[in-house]
Structure formats: C-alpha cells, structure tokens
C-alpha positions as CSV (number, residue, x, y, z in Angstrom):
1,X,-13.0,57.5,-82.2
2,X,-10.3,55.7,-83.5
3,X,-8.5,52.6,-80.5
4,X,-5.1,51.7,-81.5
5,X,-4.3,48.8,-78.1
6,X,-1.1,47.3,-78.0
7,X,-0.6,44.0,-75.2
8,X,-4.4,43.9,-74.6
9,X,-5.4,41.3,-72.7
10,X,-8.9,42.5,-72.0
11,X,-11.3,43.5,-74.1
12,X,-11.4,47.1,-75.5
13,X,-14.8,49.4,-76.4
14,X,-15.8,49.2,-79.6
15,X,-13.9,51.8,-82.3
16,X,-16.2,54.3,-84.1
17,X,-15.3,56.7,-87.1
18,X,-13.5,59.9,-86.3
19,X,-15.4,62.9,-85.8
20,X,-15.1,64.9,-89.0
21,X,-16.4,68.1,-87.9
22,X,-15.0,69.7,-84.5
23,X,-17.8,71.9,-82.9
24,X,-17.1,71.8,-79.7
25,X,-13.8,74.0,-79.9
26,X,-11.2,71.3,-78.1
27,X,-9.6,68.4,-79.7
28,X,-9.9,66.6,-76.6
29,X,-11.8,66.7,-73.5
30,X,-11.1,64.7,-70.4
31,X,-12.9,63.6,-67.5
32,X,-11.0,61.8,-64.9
33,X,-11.4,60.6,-60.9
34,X,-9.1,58.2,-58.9
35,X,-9.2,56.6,-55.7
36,X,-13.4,55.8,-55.2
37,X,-12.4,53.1,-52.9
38,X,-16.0,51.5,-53.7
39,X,-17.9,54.6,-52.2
40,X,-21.1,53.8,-54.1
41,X,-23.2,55.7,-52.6
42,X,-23.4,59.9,-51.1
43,X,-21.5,59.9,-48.3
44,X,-20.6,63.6,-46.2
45,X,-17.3,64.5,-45.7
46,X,-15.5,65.5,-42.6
47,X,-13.5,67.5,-44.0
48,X,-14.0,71.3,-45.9
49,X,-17.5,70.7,-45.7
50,X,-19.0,73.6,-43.1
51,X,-22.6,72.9,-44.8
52,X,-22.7,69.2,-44.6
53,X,-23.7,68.6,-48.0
54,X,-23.8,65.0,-49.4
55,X,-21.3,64.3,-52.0
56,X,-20.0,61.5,-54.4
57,X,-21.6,58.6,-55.2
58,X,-21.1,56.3,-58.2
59,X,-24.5,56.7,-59.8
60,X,-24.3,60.6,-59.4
61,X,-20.8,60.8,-60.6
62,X,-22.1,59.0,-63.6
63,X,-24.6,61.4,-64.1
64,X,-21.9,64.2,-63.8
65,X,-20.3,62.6,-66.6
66,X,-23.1,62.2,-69.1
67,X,-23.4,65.7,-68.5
68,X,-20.3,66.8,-69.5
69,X,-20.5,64.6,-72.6
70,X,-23.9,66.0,-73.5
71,X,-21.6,68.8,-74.3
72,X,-18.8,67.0,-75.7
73,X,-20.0,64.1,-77.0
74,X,-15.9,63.3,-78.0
75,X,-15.1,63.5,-74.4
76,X,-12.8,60.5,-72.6
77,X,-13.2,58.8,-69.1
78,X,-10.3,57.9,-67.5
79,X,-10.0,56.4,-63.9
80,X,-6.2,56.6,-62.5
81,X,-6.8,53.4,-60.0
82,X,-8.0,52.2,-56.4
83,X,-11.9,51.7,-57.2
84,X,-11.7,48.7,-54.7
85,X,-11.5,48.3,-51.0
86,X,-12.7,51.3,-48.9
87,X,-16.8,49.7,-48.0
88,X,-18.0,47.0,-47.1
89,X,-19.4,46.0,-50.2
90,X,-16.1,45.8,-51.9
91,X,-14.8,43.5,-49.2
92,X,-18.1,41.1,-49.3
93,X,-18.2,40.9,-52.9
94,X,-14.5,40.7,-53.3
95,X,-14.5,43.6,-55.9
96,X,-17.3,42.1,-57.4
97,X,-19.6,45.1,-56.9
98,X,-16.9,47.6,-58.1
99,X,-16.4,45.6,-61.3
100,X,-20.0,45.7,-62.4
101,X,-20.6,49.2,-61.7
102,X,-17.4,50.1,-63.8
103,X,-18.4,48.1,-66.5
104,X,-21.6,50.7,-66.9
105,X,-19.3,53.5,-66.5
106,X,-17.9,54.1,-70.0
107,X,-14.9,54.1,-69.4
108,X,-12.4,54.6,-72.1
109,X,-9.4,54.1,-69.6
110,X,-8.6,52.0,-65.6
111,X,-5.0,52.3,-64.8
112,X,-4.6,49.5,-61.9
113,X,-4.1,50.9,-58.7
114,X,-2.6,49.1,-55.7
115,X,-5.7,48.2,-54.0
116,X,-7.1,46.3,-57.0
117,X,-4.7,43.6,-56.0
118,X,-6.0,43.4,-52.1
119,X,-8.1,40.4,-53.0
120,X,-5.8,38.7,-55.5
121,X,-4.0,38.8,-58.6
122,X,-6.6,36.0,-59.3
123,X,-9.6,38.4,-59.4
124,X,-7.9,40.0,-62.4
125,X,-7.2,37.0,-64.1
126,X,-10.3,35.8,-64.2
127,X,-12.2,39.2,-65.5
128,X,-10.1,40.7,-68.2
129,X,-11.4,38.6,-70.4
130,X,-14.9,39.9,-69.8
131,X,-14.2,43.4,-69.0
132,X,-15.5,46.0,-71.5
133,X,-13.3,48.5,-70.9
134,X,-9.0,48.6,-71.5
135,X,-7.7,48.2,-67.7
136,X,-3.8,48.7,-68.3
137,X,-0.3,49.1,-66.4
138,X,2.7,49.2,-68.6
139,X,5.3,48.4,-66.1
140,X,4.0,46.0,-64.6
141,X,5.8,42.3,-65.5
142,X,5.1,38.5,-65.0
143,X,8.3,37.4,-63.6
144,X,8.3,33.8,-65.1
145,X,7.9,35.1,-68.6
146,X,8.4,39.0,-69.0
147,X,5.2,39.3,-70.7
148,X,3.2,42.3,-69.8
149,X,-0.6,41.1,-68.6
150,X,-2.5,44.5,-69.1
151,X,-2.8,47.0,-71.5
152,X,0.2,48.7,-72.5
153,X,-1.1,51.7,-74.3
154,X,-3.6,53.1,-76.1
155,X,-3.8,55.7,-78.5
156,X,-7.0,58.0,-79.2
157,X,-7.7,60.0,-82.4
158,X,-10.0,62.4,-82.7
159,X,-10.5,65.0,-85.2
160,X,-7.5,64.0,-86.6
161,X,-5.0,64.4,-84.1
162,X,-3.8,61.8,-81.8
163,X,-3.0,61.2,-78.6
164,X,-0.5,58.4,-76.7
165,X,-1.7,56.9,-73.3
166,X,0.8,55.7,-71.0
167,X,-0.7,53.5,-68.2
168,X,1.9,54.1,-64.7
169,X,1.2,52.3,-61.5
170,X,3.4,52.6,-58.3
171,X,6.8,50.9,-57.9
172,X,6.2,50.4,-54.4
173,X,3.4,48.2,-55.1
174,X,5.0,45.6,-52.8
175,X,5.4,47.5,-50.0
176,X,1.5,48.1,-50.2
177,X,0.4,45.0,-51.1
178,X,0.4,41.4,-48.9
179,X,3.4,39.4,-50.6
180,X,0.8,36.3,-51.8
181,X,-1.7,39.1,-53.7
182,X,0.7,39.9,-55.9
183,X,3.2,36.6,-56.4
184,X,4.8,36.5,-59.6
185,X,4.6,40.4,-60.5
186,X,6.9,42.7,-60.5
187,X,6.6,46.7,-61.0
188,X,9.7,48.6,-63.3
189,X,10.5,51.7,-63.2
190,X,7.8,54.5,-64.4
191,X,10.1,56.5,-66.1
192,X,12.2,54.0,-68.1
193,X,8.7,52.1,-69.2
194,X,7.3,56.2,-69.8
195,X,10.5,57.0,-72.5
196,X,10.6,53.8,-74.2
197,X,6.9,53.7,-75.0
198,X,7.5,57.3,-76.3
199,X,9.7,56.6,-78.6
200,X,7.5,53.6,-80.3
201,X,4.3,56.2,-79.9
202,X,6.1,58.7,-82.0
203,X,6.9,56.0,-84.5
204,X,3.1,55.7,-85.2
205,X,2.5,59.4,-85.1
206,X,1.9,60.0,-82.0
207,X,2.8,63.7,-80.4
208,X,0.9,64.4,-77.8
209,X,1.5,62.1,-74.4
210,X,-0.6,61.6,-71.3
211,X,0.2,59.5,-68.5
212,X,-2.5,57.8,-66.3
213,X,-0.7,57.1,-63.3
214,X,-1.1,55.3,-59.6
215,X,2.2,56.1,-57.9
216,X,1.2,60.2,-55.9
217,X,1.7,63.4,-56.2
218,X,5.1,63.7,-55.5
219,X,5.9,60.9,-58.0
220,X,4.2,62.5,-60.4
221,X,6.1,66.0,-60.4
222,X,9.0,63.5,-60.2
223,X,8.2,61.5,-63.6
224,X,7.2,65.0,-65.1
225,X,11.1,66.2,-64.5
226,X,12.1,62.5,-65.4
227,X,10.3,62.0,-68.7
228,X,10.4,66.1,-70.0
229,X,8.2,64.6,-73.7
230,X,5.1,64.1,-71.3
231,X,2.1,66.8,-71.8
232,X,-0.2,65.8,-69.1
233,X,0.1,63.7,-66.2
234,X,-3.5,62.5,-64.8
235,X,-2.6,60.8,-61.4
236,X,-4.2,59.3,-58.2
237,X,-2.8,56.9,-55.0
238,X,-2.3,59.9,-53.1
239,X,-5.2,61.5,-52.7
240,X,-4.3,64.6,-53.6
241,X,-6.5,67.7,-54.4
242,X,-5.1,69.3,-57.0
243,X,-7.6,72.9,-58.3
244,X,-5.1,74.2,-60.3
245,X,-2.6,71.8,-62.9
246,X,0.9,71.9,-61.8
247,X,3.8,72.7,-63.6
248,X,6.7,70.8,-64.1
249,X,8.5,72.1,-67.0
250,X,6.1,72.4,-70.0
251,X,4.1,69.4,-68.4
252,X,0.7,69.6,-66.3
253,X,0.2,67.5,-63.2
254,X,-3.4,66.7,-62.1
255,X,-5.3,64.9,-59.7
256,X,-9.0,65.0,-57.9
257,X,-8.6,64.2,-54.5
258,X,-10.4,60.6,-53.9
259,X,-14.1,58.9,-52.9
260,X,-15.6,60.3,-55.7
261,X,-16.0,64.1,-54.3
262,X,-14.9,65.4,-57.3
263,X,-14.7,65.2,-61.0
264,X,-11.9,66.4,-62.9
265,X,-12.7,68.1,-66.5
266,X,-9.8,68.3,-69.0
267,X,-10.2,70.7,-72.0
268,X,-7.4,71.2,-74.5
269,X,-6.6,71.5,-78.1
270,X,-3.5,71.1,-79.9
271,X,-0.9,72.7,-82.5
272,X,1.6,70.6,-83.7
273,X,1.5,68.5,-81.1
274,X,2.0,70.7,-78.3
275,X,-1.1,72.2,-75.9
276,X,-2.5,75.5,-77.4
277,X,-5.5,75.8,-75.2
278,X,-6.0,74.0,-71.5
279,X,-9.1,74.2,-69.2
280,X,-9.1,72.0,-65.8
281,X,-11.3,72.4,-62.9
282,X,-12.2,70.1,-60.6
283,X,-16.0,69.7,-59.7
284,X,-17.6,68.3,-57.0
285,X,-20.4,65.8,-57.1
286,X,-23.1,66.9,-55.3
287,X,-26.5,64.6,-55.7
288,X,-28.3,67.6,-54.6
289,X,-28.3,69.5,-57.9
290,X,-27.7,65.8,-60.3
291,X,-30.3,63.4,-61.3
292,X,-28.8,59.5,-60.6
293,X,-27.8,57.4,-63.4
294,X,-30.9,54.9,-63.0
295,X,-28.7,52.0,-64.2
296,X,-25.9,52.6,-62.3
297,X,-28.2,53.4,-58.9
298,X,-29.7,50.2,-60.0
299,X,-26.6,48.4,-59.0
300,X,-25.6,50.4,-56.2
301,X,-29.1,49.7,-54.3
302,X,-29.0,45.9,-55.3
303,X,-25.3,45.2,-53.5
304,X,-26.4,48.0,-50.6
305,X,-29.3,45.7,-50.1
306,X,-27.2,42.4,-50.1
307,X,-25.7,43.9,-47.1
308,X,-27.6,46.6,-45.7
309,X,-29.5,45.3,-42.1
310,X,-26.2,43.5,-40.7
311,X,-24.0,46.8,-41.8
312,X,-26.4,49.4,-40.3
313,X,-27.0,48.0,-36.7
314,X,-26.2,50.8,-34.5
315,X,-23.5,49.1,-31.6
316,X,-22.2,52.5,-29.7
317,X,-22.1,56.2,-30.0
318,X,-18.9,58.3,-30.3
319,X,-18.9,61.7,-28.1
320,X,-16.0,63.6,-30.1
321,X,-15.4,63.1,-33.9
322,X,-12.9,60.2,-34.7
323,X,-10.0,62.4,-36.8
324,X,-7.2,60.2,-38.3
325,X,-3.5,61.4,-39.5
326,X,-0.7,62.6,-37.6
327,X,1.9,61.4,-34.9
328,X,-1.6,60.2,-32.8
329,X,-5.0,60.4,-33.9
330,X,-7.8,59.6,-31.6
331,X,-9.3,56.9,-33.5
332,X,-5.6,55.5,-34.2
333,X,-5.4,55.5,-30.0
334,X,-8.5,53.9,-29.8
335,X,-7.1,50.8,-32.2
336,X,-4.5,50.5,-30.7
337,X,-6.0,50.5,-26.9
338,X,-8.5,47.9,-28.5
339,X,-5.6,45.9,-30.0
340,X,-3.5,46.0,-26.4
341,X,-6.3,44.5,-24.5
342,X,-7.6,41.7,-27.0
343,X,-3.9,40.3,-27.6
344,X,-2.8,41.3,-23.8
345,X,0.6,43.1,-25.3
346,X,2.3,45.7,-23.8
347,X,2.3,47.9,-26.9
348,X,0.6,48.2,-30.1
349,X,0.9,49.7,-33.1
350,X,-1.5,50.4,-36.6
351,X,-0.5,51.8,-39.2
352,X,-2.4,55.1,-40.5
353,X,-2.7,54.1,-43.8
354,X,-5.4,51.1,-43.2
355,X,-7.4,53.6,-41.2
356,X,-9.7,54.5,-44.3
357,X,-12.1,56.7,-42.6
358,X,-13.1,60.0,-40.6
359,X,-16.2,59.2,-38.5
360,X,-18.2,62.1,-36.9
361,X,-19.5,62.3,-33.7
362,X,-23.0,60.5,-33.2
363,X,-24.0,57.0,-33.8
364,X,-21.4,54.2,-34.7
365,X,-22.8,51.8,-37.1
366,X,-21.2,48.2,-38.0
367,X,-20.8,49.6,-42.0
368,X,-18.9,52.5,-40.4
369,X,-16.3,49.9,-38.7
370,X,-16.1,48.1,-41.7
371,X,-15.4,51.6,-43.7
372,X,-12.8,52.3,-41.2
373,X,-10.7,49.4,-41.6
374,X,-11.7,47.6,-44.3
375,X,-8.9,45.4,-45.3
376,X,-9.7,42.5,-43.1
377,X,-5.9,42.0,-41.3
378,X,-5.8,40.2,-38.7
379,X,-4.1,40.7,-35.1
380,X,-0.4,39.7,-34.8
381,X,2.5,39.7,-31.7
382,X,5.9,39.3,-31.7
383,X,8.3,39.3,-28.2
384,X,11.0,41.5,-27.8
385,X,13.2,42.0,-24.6
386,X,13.8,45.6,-23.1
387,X,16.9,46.4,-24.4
388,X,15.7,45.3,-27.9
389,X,12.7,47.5,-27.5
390,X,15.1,50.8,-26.6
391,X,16.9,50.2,-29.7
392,X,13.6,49.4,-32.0
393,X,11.9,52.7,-30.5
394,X,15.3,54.3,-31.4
395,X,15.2,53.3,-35.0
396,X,11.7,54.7,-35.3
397,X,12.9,57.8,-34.2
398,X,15.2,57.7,-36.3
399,X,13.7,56.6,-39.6
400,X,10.3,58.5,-39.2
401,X,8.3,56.2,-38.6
402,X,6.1,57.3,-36.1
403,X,4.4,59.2,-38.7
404,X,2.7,56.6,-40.2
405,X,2.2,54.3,-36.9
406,X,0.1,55.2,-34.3
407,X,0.9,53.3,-31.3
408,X,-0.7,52.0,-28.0
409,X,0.9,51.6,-24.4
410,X,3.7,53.7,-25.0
411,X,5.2,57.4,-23.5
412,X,7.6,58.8,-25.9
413,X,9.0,62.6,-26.0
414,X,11.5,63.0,-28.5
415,X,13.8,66.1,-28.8
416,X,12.4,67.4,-32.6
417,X,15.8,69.2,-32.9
418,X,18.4,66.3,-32.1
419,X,15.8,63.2,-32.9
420,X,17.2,62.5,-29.1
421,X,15.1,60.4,-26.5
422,X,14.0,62.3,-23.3
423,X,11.6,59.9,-22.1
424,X,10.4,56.4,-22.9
425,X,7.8,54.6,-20.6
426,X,5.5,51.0,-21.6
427,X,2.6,50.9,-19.4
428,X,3.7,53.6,-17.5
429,X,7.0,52.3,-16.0
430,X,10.2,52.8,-17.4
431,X,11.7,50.0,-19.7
432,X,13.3,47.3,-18.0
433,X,16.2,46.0,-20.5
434,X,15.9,42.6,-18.6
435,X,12.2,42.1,-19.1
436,X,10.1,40.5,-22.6
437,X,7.5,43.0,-23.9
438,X,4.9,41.6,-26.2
439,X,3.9,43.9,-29.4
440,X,0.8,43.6,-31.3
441,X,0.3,45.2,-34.9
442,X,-1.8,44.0,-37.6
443,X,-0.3,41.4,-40.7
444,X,0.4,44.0,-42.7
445,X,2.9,46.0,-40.8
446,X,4.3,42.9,-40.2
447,X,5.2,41.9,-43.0
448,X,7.8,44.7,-43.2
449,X,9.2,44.5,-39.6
450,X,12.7,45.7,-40.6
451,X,11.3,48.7,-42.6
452,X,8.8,49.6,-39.7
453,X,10.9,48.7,-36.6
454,X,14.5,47.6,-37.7
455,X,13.6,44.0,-36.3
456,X,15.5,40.8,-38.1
457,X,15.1,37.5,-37.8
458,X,11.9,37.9,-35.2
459,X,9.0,35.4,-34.6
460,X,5.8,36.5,-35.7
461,X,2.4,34.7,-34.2
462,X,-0.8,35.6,-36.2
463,X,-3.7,35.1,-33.3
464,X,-5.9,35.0,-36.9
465,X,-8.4,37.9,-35.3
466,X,-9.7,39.7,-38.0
467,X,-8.8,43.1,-36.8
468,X,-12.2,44.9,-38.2
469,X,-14.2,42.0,-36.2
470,X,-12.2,42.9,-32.9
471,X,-12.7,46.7,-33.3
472,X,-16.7,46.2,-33.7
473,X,-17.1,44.1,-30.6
474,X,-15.0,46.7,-28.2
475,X,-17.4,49.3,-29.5
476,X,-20.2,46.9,-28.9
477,X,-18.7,46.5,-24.9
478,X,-17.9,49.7,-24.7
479,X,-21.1,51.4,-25.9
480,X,-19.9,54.9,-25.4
481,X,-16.7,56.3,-26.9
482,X,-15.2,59.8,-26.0
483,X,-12.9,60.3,-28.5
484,X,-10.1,61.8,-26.3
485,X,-6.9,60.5,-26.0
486,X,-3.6,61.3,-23.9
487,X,-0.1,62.0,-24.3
488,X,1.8,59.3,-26.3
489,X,4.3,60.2,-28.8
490,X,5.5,63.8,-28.4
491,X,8.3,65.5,-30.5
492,X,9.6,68.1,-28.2
C-alpha cells in the first residue's frame, strides 16, 4: 500500500509495496463505523433487538475486522468521527481511553468528529504528534494563520489504481461544540474544500474519490448533489442506519448507524476510474459468534477496572423503560422535573441531543447516569417576565424548536395546522405577564439563547451543578422511578 499525505501533522502508518497480484477480485475493500461514542464494551440495545442479544464492543469489533481482512488482506479502516464522549470512561480519562484503543485499531483513516473537541482543542494538540494513525478534516482552519492542522488528504494505491480521500467534518461544528473547546477554529464549507481538493487529486492521478465525512445524512445526499465527481461518500454524526447505499446521481451514500452495532464492509473495483463492481452490507457485531481481540479487550478491562465499583453501584430501579426522542420523552420529563426542583425554576428545559442513552426497565446504576448524560454541563437560570415568556414560547413554536427541547413545568397545546397557541400554563396557572419566571437549562443550550428561545441581551447565572451529578442524587432520593410522564407539549 502505497500513502501519499498532504498537511500531515500526525504521524501516518508505515507505507508498504503495492500488491502486485489481485486475488481477491476487488481493487478495494472498505471497512468503516462512525459514532462509537467510547462504547468499549457489549452493551444491548433498546432498540430492534426482540432477542436481547449483546452487541458492539471495541475489542469484538476489532475482531470483526481482522476477519474481514483475513480475506482481504488489502482491505482499509476508516472511522468517519465521534469515538469520544458517550461512557464514562471517555469522560474520566478525558479521551484518553478512546485514544489508546484506536491506536491498536489499524486504522488507515479518523475523520474528526464534533465530539472529539468536547474536552479541548488541546487534547488534539498534544497527541497528533504520537498518534499512529492519519486523523484529518480538510476544512477545518486556524483562524490566526489559515493553516490547516490535520490531514488534508490521503491517497491509497493498490493494485495499481488509486484512490483520493477527502476528510469532511460538519460546518455547524460551533453550534455543537462549547465556544472555548474550539477557540481559534473555524469550519469552511464541505463542498468548496470537496471541489478544490478534486481538482489537485486529479493532477496527481487520482480518479476515483471518497469522502469521509462528519456532518449527517442529509448533508451527505447534499454534498453528493453539490460535488457530482464524488464516488462514494462514507459518513457518520447522524446516526444513521443505512443497509442499502444511496444514490445521489452516480454517487453512493453510506453510513452504519453508531455505538459500534455494526460494521460496514465496502467492496468495489474499478474501470477507468469509475465503480464497475460495489458490495455493501452492514454487519452487526455480535460477541456471541466473535472471539475478542485479546489486545484490544486488554485495554478495555484495564480502564473498565479504573472505574468499575464507583460506576456500578446500584442507586434506584426504573419501573417503565426510559425512551428518549420526540416532543417529550419520559426520561427528557424526568431531567427536567429533576432540574425544576434542584434550581427552584418555574420551567426547564434539556436539550435531546445530550440525552446519550435508552435505559430499560430494571436497575439504575451510577455508569448508566453517566451514559445518559455524559457531557458533564452544568445547571444554568436566567429570569424572564411573563410577557417575555409568551413571546419566547411563541418563537419556539414558531422555529421548531420544541423538537429538540424537552421541557419541565410547562402546558402547551399548539394548533399543528396554524402553529397557533391554544393553551399555555407554568405550574399549572396561566402566565401572568406581570410576574418573573425563572428558567433552568443546562450551559450548553445556553450558549445559544437566541437560536433556542429568541432571547437577547439576557443574564445568564451558572449555579456550577454538574448536571450528571444532580441527576444521580434524585435517583438516589427517589429510589423508585415510574417512567410515566403527563401532558406537556401537545401539537393539536
């Protein structure tokens, strides 16, 4: 295998001849995952799972992969981003854990996705350096200096034939990401960044493309129909489980879902640089029917004992299944009941995105608390008078934004046809326009009070509660959890 890096600033696998004899019948064979979110070990999903298998885990998924290769010894590992944040472990070690285990991976590829900058742009800065594999984002900038920090692209050559990779993470990146994490970077545009590194790929010889992307789904499709010279899009950030590639145009779209369930397996050969034969199936990691990579499990149980008798005290049993997602989610309610009473506020709200995990009925364990909301935000209130609060609830209405904050203290119906207000009650009583109302969120939300609630110009108090160390202790006083919730936000 023949490297080509361009703007390395981490240090890439050693380069070995090309393969001179093709046996396995594909020029190139892929296997890629996104969005582990540090789930080291089995774990069983909520979720499409009647049996209640295990599935996932890194040393397993490891294993998955040497078995493929065993096959294809040619094949490629690529990781589309978000291998941090998501356990405990990741949070303890800040990354730490996540870095060493990828560094027994293989891996030929890491695009950088936006939760590898929830600890820091300093993490990175300090491991490239040491890092045996190519971790890369070509549009992302220094500001100061323009320079590019991570890999810009690579190209692979096997059997003679070559092909262009395009690290993509999102453009939103600072909407997703606290403001000081990621101070003097900046994220251009995916598509721009896509054609111009095209055009100096085909100068070397380049004419086959794949882009290893963080940005979702729908972004994806988007930069297919954007950039039309793409073959093959490999993407993560949204989760997405994608069986079959999408089409846009002539290019493929593809993605595994997230946590390590599954592992997708590319296989394609070329003529003339465009796809002549494509094979892609996703498979799922199931520890039942795989041998652990002793190496990697080596790792795994050496953090998961660092940690382990803290993180698995039992503190409280859930009687329904904690189900997140959606205008209102039980465990969402649950947050935000929890976030009411330790701030005293007459609403709350928490944002679906930092609730990380399904929990099933049964015992609730510390490590499943810390699963759940892993980031570590802490508790903040601003004051708002009752006329301001009509008009804020309006403009969340308005802009959608109830579906992706669950709230706490409030009665809303909504007309779905006319987006009108029928009803609006905090604690039960209608809002008095002469009154203040206290509102509790987390930091994060926060930080964007005009996107999420129209707000300028408003005082912010951080009461500096960890929000994951609030949410354990209510389960620890409350001992019992029933899981149901009431009416709350309802779109007519």
């Amino acid at each position: 295998m023949v490297l080509v890096l361009m703007s390395v600033s981490c240090s890439a696998p050693k380069a070995t001849a090309v393969e001179a004899v093709n046996t396995s019948g594909y020029d190139f064979v892929i296997l890629h995952y996104n969005d582990f979110h540090a789930r080291n070990t089995p774990w069983v999903p909520t979720r499409s799972n009647a049996e209640g298998l295990e599935v996932g885990g890194a040393a397993y998924l490891d294993a998955m992969m040497d078995s493929v290769e065993a096959l294809y010894p040619h094949a490629l590992r690529f990781h589309a981003g978000d291998d941090f944040q998501g356990t405990p472990v990741s949070s303890i070690t800040r990354g730490g854990s996540q870095l060493e285990i990828l560094q027994k991976m293989g891996l030929d590829f890491f695009t950088i996705g936006n939760h590898e900058f929830d600890y820091g742009w300093s993490v990175w800065e300090s491991a490239l350096d040491t890092l045996r594999f190519p971790v890369g984002a070509a549009n992302l900038i220094l500001t100061e200096s323009g320079e590019k920090p991570l890999v810009e692209y690579m190209v692979f050559e096997k059997f003679g034939k070559k092909l262009g990779l395009i690290p993509l993470t999102t453009p939103e990146l600072k909407n997703l990401v606290l403001d000081s994490n990621i101070e003097g970077l900046h994220v251009e545009d995916p598509a721009r960044t896509a054609r111009e590194l095209i055009v100096k790929l085909k100068a070397e010889g380049v004419e086959f493309f794949v882009a290893l992307t963080h940005q979702g789904l729908d972004e994806d499709m988007k930069l297919a129909e954007d950039v039309p010279e793409l073959d093959l899009v490999i993407g993560g950030h949204s989760h997405s489980y994608v069986p079959t590639a999408k089409m846009q145009g002539k290019t493929r779209v593809v993605q595994t879902g997230s946590y390590g369930r599954n592992l997708g397996i590319i296989k394609l050969s070329l003529n003339e640089g465009d796809i002549s034969d494509f094979n892609y199936s996703l498979e799922e990691v199931q520890p039942g029917k795989l041998k652990a990579s002793a190496d990697i499990q080596a790792i795994v149980d050496k953090y998961e004992a660092m940690t382990g008798r803290e993180l698995n005290e039992v503190i409280g049993v859930l009687k329904k299944d904690w189900i997140r997602g959606g205008l209102v989610s039980n465990i969402g309610a649950w947050q935000c009941d929890v976030m009411l009473e330790a701030l005293d506020a007459d609403l709350a709200f928490q944002n679906n995105g930092g609730i990380r995990k399904d929990l099933k009925a049964g015992e609730i364990r510390v490590r499943d608390i810390w699963e759940i909301s892993p980031f570590g935000n802490t508790l903040v209130s601003f004051e708002i008078r009752g006329d301001q609060l009509e008009e804020m609830i309006a403009y969340m209405v308005r802009e959608f934004r109830f579906r992706s904050l669950q709230s706490g203290g409030l009665m809303l119906r909504v007309d779905k046809e006319s987006q009108q207000i029928r009803e609006l009650q905090v604690g039960g009583e209608a809002v008095d326009a002469e009154k203040t109302y206290r509102v509790v969120t987390n930091n994060y939300v926060a930080e964007s009070l005009e996107k999420n609630f129209g707000l300028k110009d408003t005082a912010v108090r951080d009461s500096y509660l960890v929000d994951r160390d609030v949410l354990i202790e209510a389960v620890r006083a409350q001992k019992f959890i029933d899981g149901t919730v009431g009416d709350r936000v309802i779109f007519e």
